[in-house]
N, C-alpha and C positions, 0 to 999 in steps of 0.2 A: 504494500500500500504506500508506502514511501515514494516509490518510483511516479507514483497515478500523484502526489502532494507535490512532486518535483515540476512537475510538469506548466509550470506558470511562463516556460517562452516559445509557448504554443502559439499561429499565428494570433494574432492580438495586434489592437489598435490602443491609440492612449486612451486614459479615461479622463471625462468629462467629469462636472460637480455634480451631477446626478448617477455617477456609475458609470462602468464601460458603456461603448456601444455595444446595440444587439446584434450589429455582423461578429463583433471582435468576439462577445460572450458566447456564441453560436459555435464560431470554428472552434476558438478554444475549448468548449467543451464536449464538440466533435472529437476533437483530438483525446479528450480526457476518456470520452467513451469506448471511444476504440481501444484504448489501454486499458482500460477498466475490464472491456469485455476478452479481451487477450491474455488477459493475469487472472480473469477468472476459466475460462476455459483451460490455461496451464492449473491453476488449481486441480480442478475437477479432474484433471486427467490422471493427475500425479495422486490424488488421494482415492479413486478408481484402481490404479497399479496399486497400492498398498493393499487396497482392501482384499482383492486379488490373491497379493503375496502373502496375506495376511491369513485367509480362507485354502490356502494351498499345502500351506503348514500347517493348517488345524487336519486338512484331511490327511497328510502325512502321519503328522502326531496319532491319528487313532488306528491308523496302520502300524503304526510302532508298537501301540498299546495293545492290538491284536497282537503282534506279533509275543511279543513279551507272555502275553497271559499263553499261547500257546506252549512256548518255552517253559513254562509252568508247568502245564499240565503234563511235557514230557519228562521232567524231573521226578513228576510223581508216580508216573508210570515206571521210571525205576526204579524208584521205592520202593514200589508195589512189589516189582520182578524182585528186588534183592531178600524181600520180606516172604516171599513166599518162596524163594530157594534155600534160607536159609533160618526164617525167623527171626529170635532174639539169640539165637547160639552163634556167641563168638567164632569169628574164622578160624582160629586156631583149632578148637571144636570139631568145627566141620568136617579140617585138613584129618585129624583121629580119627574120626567115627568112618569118613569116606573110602568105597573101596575105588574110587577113581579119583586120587588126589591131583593127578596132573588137569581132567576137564573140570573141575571144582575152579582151581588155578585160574584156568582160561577164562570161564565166565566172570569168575571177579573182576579178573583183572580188565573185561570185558566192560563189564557193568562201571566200575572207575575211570573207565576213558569215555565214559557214554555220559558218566554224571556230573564229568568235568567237564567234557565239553556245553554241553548244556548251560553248566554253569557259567562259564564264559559267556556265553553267547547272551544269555539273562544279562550278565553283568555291561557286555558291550551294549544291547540294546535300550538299556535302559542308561546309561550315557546318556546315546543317540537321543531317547527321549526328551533329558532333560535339555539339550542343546536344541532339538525342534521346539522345545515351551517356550525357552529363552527367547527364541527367534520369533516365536508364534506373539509374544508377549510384546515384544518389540513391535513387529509389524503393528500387531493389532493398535498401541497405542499412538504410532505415526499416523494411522489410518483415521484415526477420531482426531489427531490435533491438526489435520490435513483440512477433514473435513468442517473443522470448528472454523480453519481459515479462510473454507472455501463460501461458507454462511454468510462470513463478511464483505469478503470481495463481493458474493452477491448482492447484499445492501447497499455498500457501496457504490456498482453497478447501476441499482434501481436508483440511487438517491442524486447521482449524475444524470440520468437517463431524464428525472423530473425535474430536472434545474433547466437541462437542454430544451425540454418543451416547451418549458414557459419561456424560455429564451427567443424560440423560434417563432413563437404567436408576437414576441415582441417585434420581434423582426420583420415578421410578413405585416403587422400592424404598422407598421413605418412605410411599407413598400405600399400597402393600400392606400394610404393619404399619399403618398407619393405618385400614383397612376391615378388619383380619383382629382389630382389638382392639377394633373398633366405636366407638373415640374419633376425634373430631377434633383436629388439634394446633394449631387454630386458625388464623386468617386469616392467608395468605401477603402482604405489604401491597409488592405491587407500585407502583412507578412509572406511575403511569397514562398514558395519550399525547394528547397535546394530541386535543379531543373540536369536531370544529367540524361539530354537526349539523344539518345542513339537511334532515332527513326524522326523523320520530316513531317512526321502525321500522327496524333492519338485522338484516341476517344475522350471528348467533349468532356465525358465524367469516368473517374475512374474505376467505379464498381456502379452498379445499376441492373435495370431488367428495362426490356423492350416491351413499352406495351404499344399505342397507337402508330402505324409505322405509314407510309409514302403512300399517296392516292388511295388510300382507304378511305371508304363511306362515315358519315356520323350526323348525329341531328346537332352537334354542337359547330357544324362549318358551313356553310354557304353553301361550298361546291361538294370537293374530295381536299382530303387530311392534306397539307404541301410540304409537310416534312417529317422527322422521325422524331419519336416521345422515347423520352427517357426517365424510367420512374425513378425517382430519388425522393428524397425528403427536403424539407426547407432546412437550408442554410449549406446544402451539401457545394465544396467547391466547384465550379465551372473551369472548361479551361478552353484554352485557344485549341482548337484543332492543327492548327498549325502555325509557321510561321506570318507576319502581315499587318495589316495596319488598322485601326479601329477607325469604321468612315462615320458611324452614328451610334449613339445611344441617347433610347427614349424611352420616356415612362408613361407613356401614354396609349389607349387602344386597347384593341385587342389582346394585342400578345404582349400589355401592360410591358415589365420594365426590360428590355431589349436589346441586345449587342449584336451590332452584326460587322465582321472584319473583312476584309480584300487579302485576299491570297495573289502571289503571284501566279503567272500563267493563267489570271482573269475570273477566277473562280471567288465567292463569296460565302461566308459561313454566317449566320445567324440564330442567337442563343435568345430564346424569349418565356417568358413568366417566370422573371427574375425574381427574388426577391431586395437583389441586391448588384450592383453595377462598381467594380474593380478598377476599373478603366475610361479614361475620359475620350472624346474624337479626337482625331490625329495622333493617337499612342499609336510603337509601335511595338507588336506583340511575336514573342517567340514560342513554339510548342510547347503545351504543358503549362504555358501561364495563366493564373487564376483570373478570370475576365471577371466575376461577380460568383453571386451564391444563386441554388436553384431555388424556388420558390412557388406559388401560384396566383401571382398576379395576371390582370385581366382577364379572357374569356376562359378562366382555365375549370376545370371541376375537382382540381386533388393536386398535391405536392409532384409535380415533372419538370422536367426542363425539354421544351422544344426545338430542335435543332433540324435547320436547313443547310441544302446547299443549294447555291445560287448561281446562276448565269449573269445577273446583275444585282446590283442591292436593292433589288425592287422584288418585294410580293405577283406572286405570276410567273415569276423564272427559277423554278427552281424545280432540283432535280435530284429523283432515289437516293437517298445519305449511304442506302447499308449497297448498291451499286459503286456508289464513289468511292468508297473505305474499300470493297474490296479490292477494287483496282489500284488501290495503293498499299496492300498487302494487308489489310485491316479486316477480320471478319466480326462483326457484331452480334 
């Protein structure tokens, strides 16, 4: 839990005298979540193996104890033999009264290698035992302070998870007066993340699901859908698809607050139902750079981020995102 407390130079903006902003508290605690939810999942995993190791040596342990109590019972079984070949009459006895003193001999001496061995083998197994308890005992109580660990990181977890939420109603509650007054309140100037690109083109967001994709029907459009939806949550980073330069952002309309960049080689990218805008006009933007957060401003019905690709930076020209990306090696 230490590491999830360390974590204050997560992207972050300065604070104001009424608190951070709710882009800066958003990512930050985007970021806090993700670790939160990553140090619980190592929890859970590691106190799972225990329990495992834990339940693995108990079942050993009562095979030991099997075994042991066998080893008993064949102790007693020569007791038995030795008591009915011989009774309570001393060997020396025996060796007098017997008219076969040499197989008298034998079986003794038979019966003594059979009673000692036994008796070893009692003595080894029951070591054995006690070193499986030890172990058993061990595990076992890793396995409960594992899991006492892993209780909290859950709490933990939930009690980030609800800070983030109210974070994010704050957030998109800024972006709605912001597309409802058709002003923008200007670039939110996130902390960017180290950018180590080894491909000319990524995906807009960096985990997501496909839900409404290119020229699909809806009662929520006019015609057919003009670009591809990306389900995310509000305040999830945005980023450049690629290199280029930012021609516009607006918070107004339909696809409320708005990015949309110039690629070279004449192609155009468009990121809309912002809840948050990263980036002013005439920036120029490298792959992987955070353009704004996702949101559901304007005509939207649920937390996505909308993303075109263009032939101009005009509505009406655009064309299949998950066609484009494949031809640039990208499968969506």
């Amino acid at each position: 839990m230490c590491v999830l407390v360390a974590l204050g130079g997560t992207p972050a903006l300065s604070e104001g005298a009424e608190g951070p902003e709710p882009s800066a508290e958003v990512a930050r605690l985007l970021e806090e979540a993700s670790a939160a939810s990553q140090r619980y999942e190592q929890g859970r995993k590691e106190a799972d193996a225990r329990k495992a190791e834990a339940r693995k040596l108990e079942r050993l342990l009562a095979g030991q104890r099997r075994r042991i109590a066998v080893l008993h019972d064949d102790l007693g079984r020569i007791a038995r033999a030795q008591y009915r070949s011989g009774g309570d009459i001393p060997f020396t006895a025996q060796m007098l009264l017997t008219d076969r003193p040499e197989e008298l001999m034998h079986g003794q001496r038979a019966a003594w290698q059979a009673d000692s061995a036994v008796n070893n083998a009692v003595d080894k197994s029951q070591r054995a035992e006690r070193r499986l308890a030890q172990g058993q005992r061990r595990a076992t109580a890793a396995w409960h302070a594992l899991e006492g660990r892993t209780v909290r990181l859950a709490r933990l977890k939930e009690d980030i998870e609800t800070k983030l939420e109210v974070a994010r109603q704050q957030l998109q509650g800024e972006a709605d007066r912001s597309v409802a007054a058709g002003q923008c309140r200007g670039a939110v100037r996130m902390d960017q993340p180290e950018i180590h690109a080894t491909r000319a083109w990524v995906t807009p967001v960096a985990t997501y699901a496909l839900s409404a994709g290119f020229d699909s029907a809806g009662a929520h459009w006019a015609h057919r859908h003009t670009g591809q939806d990306f389900a995310v949550s509000i305040g999830t980073p945005v980023r450049a698809a690629g290199a280029g330069r930012v021609v516009s952002v607006s918070c107004g309309g339909g696809f409320g607050i708005e990015v949309v960049v110039r690629h070279p080689g004449g192609y155009y990218t468009q990121y809309a139902h912002l809840s948050a805008a990263a980036v002013d006009q005439g920036e120029k933007v490298v792959a992987g750079q955070w353009l704004g957060q996702a949101g559901t401003t304007g005509n939207s019905t649920g937390p996505h981020l909308h993303f075109e690709v263009r032939l101009t930076p005009y509505l009406g020209s655009g064309i299949d995102p998950v066609t484009w990306f494949a031809d640039r090696g990208i499968r969506l």
